[in-house]
Structures are given as C-alpha cells and as structure tokens.
N, C-alpha and C positions, 0 to 999 in steps of 0.2 A: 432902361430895365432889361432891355436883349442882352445888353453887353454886362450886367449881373447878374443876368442867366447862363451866361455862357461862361462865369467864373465859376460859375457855381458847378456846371457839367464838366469845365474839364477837373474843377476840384474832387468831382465824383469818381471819375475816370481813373484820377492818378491814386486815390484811396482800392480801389476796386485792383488796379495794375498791383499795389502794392502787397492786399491780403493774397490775391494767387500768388505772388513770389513767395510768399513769408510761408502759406501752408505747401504751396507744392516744396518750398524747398523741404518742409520740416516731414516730407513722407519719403522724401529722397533719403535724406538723415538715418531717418527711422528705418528703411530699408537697408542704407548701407552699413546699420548695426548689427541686423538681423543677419548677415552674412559670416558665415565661420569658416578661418583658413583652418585646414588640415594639411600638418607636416608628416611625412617620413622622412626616420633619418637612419646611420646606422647605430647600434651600441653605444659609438662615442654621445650621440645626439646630433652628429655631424651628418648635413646632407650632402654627401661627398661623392655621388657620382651623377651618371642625366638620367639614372633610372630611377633614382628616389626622385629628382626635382621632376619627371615625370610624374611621377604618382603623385605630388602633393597635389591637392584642389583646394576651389573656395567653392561650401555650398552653404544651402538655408540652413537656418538652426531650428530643428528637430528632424533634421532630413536621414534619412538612411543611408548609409555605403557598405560596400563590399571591402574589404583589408583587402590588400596585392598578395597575391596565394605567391610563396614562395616558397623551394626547398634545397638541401641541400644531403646526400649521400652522406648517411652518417651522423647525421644532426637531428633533433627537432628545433626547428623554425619558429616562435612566437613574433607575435610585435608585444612590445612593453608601453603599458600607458604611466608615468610615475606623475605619482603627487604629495610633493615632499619626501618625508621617509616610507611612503609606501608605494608598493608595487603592483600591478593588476598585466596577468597575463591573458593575451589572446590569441587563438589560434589563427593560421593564416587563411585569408578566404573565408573567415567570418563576417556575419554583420555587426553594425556599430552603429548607433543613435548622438549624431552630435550632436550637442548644446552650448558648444561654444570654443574659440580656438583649442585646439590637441596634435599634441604631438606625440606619434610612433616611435619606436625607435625598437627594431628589426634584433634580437637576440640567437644566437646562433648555440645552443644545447649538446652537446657531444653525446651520442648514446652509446654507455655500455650495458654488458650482456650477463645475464645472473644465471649461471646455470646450477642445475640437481644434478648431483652426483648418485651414484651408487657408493656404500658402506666405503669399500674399497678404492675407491677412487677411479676405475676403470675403465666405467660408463656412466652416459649420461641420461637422467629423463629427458630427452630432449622435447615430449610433450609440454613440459612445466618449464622449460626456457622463457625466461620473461627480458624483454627489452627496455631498458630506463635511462632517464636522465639523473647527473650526481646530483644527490638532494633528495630525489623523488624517495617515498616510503613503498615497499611494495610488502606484500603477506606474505610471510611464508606456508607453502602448501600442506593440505594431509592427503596423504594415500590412505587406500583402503588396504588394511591389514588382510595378508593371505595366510601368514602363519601365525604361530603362539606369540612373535614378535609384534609389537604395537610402536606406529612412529611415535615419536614424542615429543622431537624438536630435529633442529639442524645446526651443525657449528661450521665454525666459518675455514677450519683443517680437519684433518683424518687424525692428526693426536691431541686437539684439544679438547680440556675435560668440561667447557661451558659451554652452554646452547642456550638459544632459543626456543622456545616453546612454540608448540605448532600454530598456526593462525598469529604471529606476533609479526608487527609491522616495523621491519627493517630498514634505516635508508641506507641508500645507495651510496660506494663512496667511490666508484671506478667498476674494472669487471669483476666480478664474485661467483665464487664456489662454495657451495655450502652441501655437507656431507650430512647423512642420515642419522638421530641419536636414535635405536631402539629400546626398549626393555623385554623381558618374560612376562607373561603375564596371562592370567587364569582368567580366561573368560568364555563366553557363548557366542556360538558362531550363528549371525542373523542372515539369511538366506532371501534371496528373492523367491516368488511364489513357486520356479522352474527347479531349485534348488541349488542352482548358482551363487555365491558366496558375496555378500553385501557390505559386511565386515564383522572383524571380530570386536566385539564387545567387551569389556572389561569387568571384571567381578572383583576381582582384590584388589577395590581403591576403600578410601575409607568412605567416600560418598556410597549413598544406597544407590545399586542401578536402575535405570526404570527403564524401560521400550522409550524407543525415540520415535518421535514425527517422521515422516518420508513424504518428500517432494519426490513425485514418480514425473515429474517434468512433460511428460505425453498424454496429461492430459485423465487417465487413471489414478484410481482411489484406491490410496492401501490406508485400509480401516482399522487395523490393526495386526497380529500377529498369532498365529496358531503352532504347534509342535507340529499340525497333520500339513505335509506339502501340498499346493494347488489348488486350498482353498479360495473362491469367489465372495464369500458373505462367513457371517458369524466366526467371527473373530473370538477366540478364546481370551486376550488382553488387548489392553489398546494403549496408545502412548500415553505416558506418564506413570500406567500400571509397575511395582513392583514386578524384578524379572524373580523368580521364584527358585533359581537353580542357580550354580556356581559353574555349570559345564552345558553341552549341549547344544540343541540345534534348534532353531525357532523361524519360522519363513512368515515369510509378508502374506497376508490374504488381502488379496487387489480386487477391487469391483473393477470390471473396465469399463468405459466408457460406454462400450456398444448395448450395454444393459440397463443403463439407464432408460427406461420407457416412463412416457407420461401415462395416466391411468386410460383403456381403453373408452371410462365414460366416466364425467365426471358430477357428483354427486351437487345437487341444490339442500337448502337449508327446507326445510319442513315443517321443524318444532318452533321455529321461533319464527316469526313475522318480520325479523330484522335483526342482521349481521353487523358489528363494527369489527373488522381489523386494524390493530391500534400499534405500530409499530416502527422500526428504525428501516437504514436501506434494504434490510431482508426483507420486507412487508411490502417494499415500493416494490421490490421483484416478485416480488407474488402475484402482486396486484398487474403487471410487466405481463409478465409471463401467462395469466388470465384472457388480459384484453377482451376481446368484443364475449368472449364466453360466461365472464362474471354475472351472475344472477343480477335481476335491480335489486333486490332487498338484501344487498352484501355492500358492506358502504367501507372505502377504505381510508386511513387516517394515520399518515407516517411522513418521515422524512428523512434522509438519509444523514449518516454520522449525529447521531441524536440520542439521546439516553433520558434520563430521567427530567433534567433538568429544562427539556425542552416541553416536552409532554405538562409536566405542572404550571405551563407559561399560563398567564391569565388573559393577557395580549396577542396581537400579531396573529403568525398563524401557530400557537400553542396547540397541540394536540388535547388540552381537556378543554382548549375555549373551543375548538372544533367542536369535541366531542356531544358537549354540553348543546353547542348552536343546533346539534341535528336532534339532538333526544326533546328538546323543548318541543320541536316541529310536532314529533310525533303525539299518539291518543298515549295516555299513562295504562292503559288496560293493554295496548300493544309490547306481547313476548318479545323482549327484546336479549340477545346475547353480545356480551364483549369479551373481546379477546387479546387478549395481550401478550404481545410480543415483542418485549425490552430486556436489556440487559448486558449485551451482546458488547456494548461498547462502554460500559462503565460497572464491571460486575465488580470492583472494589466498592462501591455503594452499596452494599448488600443491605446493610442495617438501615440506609436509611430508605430502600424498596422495598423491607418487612411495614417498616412503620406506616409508609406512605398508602401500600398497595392496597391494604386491611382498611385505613379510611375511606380511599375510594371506591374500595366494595360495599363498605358499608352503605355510605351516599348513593349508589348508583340503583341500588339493590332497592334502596326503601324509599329512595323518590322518584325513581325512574322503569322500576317493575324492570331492570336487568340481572342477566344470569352471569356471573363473570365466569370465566375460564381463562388461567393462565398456559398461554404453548410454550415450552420448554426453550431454552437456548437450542439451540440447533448445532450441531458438530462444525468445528473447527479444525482445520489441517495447522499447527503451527509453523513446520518446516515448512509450506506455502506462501503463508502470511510473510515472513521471514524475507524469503527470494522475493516475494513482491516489493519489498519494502515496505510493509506495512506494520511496522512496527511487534512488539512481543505482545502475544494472545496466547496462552495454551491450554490444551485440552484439560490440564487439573481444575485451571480456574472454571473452565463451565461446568464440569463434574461440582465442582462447589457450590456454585452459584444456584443452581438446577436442585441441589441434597437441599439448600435453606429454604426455599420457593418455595419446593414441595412440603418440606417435614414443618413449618411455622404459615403458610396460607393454605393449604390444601389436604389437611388431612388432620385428622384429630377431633374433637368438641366444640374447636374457635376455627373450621374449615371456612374460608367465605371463595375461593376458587376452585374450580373444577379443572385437574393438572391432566394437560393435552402432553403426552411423554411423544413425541415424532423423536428428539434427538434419539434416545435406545432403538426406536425403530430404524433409523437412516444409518446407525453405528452396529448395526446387527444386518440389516440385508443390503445397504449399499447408500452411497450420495454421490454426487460428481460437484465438484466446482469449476463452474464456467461461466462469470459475469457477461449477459446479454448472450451466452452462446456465440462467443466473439472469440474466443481461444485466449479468453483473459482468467487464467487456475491462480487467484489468488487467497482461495482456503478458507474464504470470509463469505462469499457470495457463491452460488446456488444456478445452474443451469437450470433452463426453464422446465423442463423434464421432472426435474427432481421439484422444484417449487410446487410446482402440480399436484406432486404423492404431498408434498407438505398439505399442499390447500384441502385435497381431498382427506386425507387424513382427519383434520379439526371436522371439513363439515360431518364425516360418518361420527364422529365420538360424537358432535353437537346434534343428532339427528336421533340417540338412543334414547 
C-alpha cells in the first residue's frame, strides 16, 4: 500500500510540475505579445545609420513615448507614420501612444518664404511674411484700408490681370510673391473710440452694409457705434444695424473693462416666496458668479450647451423633471416665480419655443401658482465667438429671437410671461465677456461682475 502511495505522490508531483510549466509559460507568451518594437527609419524606410538603430526600442503596448526631436536649417522635420496609401504626420518631440509594432520614418520638408509685396513691387510687408512647406495652404491676408482704396485680393506678378480674393487659401508651390489687387471705392470710414482709423467700409457693393462685430482683443466691449467720438455706453447702432450713409465717419463706443462694477448690494426676492432660474451655461454663471450670496429661496436649474431640447427631458437630469421634482415639494398657496433663460444656443427653434413656452406657462401657472417671466437673450459679440472658435452666432439672430419672445408670449391679450429686457440694458450702458474672470473674451459668456447686474436686474423687475 506505501508503495501505491507513493505512485500516486510522485503521480501528483509530476501533474502539479507540469500545470506550472504549461501556465507560467503561457504568461511568458502572453507577455512577450504585449511587447511593441518601435522603428525609426529615414524616408526611404531604411534604417541606415546608428542613430536611428539607437532610437528604435521595444516597449509595452499602450505605453507612451517621446518621438527623437530632430531639426534641420531650413526644413521642417516630421516623422511619417503610413498605413497603406495613407499618411499621418507627426511633429518631432511629440508624444505617441503605441499599440503595436510602428514604424517612423523621419521626412525632411524644405521651407519657402511667401512674401507681401507693395503695389509696385519695391517693398515688402515683411510683418505678413509667412514661412511654409510646398503643399501647405496658407491665407491670404487683409489690411486695413487707409485710403478710398480697398484691398481685394493679391496676384501672383505686378502685370497680371487675376487674383485671388482676400482671405482665400493658397498652396504653396516654392518661394512666392504676391502683389496687392486694389479698387476705388465709396465708403465710411469706422474709427476707433480715439478717432484713429479702423477701416474703411464699403458702401458701393450690391450687399446692404451693416456695422460689423469688433473683437477689441484686451479684453473691452465695443457695443456698438456712434457718429459722436469717445463715447463709453449708448451706442447709436450696433452690429448688424443698417449703416444709414454712403460717406462719413462713425467710431466704436467701447465699455472698458475697468467699468464693469458688480452692484454695490445686491437685491433678495420679496414678492415671491421662491425663485427658479431655468437656464443654459449663462445661468450656471450666474449662479457661479453668486456663490455663497445666493438667497435659499432662489433655486438654480441649468446646464451648459443645452437648449430646448434638454430642458423638455422627462428623464435624467432634464431641466422640467428638475423643475417639476422641486415645485411638487413645495405648499400650492407658496408664490412661486420662474424664469427662463433659453435660447442662446438654438434660437433657429423659435417656433417650436412659441409653441412649447405658452404650454409650459400655462401648466405651471394653474397647477403650481407660478408667475413665469421670460429674461431676454443677453448680447453677443459675434466677432469673439468667431476668434474663439466657437462657431457663427450674431447679434441679428438674438435681436430676432428676443422681437418673437416678446411680441407672441409677453405682450398682447394671450401674454403668459413677464419679459425681463437685461439684453437693451447691457447693449445700452455696457457688458464685458470674461468666462470665470479668467481672461477667457469668448462673446458668449459674462464676467461675474456683469452676471451680477444681470441677476440683480430680474430680482428688482421680479420685486415690483
């Protein structure tokens, strides 16, 4: 019997020797899959000297690297990743996420030099000297018009009779010269507040002219435009307005920055027993720019990049299933006011905010004893939005948006909202854009300063 026990142990033994072979090897395996060589090579794909077979490694796959920063006098440097017929450029001394063998291969770019000429060929703008590679597209520039002359494009000699139009994206075919096209042309000269010359405008196009947006870049609000020089606030037009003359002189009226004050004290709700603000990211900055001062009986209810379609959610965090969750809390005898402040981000929906808004007034009104009040779209800078990247917004469209609000929910026989106008007020003595007061001017968001006159603003109309 020992000696069929002891068949049996070493039977064990050599079972037991076997599975740790069989799994350790299969983690070895599994490891040395996980491992990814990285090649550099040159152009050809050849690695053909000891400085690429330096630089190649083997690491883990999802691991991070640095590319070999390399340059060359006169070139831009990429490495080239190809796969099949396409190509993906990287610059050198970048990071890169491997997930599995890759190979570099080091591109060497020739840079020429695209310069602005004057009319005559003379001189050069050498501010607007742009540096490129053959292939690359670059823009062609606008100046600011100082005489009756208007740029209009640039040709590629001083006698030929085709151009390019100004802002059109050119590529590059070697070094280039490209000369100035101008015309005559009747227009009005737009001035900064100083009276300093911003450009001349054009009147004898077949387009109607309107006042343009101005990105003042520092930070300052130009609200619009007056004939009187040096004005701060009350603008006689504002962008998008008809210019009303064929000649003349018209200057920027700037808020600056430094006049931005929040209200020395700011006002609490009275008449009503409870506040909702109902809103997109201008509402979250309200509410932001509040903090620990907000009354308890002012309850806020937004999300940022949000429009209609989020607010009607029945789900989630839907701004009317919010909405709904806190009004239920409340006594039905408790004055309640809501405020709405939508639009901003889907004002081509107009029709379907008349239809919607007027139901939800009506609901809120007669089962929930609230007072609605719509707050007006709030001013936009479009030339901001614009530089920011943030896509086309302009002041016509909230002027639209703002005329149907008003004239179909707020006014008339079938009124069911009471219209909080802040936009005329903030487009008459002043706004600044400055998301978080972080020196982010992107024409869409509200420094907390100015948020403040907004908030204060609603409670005094909601207080009469």
């Amino acid at each position: 019997m020992r000696h069929v026990a002891g068949k049996w142990k070493w039977a064990g033994c050599l079972m037991l020797l076997t599975l740790l072979f069989v799994f350790g090897g299969s983690r070895e395996v599994s490891a040395d899959a996980a491992k990814c060589k990285v090649t550099f090579a040159n152009a050809k794909g050849v690695v053909s000297t000891s400085t690429y077979r330096n630089w190649c490694k083997t690491v883990e796959a999802g691991d991070w690297i640095k590319l070999p920063k390399f340059s060359q006098d006169g070139y831009q440097c990429y490495w080239v990743l190809k796969n099949g017929n396409t190509a993906r450029r990287y610059y050198t001394g970048a990071n890169y996420r491997v997930t599995k063998d890759t190979k570099f291969c080091l591109y060497r770019y020739k840079e020429y030099t695209v310069r602005f000429m004057t009319a005559n060929g003379k001189k050069e703008y050498t501010a607007r000297r742009q540096t490129a590679i053959q292939g690359q597209n670059i823009l062609l520039p606008e100046f600011s018009n100082t005489t009756t002359n208007q740029l209009v494009g640039w040709k590629t000699s001083m006698n030929a009779s085709a151009y390019y139009k100004v802002g059109t994206r050119v590529k590059v075919t070697g070094n280039m010269k490209f000369y100035p096209v101008y015309k005559k042309v009747t227009g009005v000269y737009l001035r900064y507040s100083n009276g300093t010359l911003w450009k001349l405008y054009a009147t004898n196009t077949d387009e109607t002219p309107v006042f343009p947006s101005v990105n003042l870049t520092n930070g300052d609000m130009c609200l619009g435009w007056s004939r009187t020089r040096g004005k701060t606030t009350q603008p006689e037009y504002y962008a998008g307005d008809k210019i009303p003359t064929k000649s003349g002189n018209y200057y920027m009226v700037v808020f600056p920055k430094s006049k931005d004050n929040a209200p020395s004290y700011l006002n609490t709700p009275t008449k009503y027993d409870r506040v909702y603000f109902v809103g997109d990211s201008r509402t979250a900055g309200m509410q932001e720019a509040l903090g620990s001062q907000a009354p308890d009986n002012v309850k806020f209810i937004c999300k940022g990049s949000q429009g209609l379609a989020w607010f009607r959610q029945t789900t989630g965090d839907g701004g009317y299933r919010q909405l709904l969750l806190d009004l239920k809390k409340q006594p039905k005898n408790m004055k309640k006011a809501v405020v709405i402040n939508l639009g901003v981000n889907d004002m081509q929906n107009i029709s379907v905010y008349l239809t919607y808004m007027r139901s939800l007034a009506n609901n809120l009104s007669r089962n929930y004893n609230c007072t609605m009040y719509y707050l007006s779209v709030n001013p936009i800078n479009s030339a901001m939005i614009l530089n920011a990247g943030g896509g086309i917004r302009t002041e016509a469209q909230v002027a639209s948006f703002n005329r149907n609000i008003y004239r179909y929910l707020c006014t008339g026989l079938n009124k069911c909202y009471t219209y909080i106008n802040t936009c005329s007020s903030l487009q008459k003595y002043g706004w600044i854009s400055d998301r978080h007061n972080a020196g982010i001017h992107d024409g869409l968001h509200y420094s907390n300063e100015t948020y403040l006159r907004i908030y204060d603003y609603c409670i005094r109309t909601l207080n009469r």
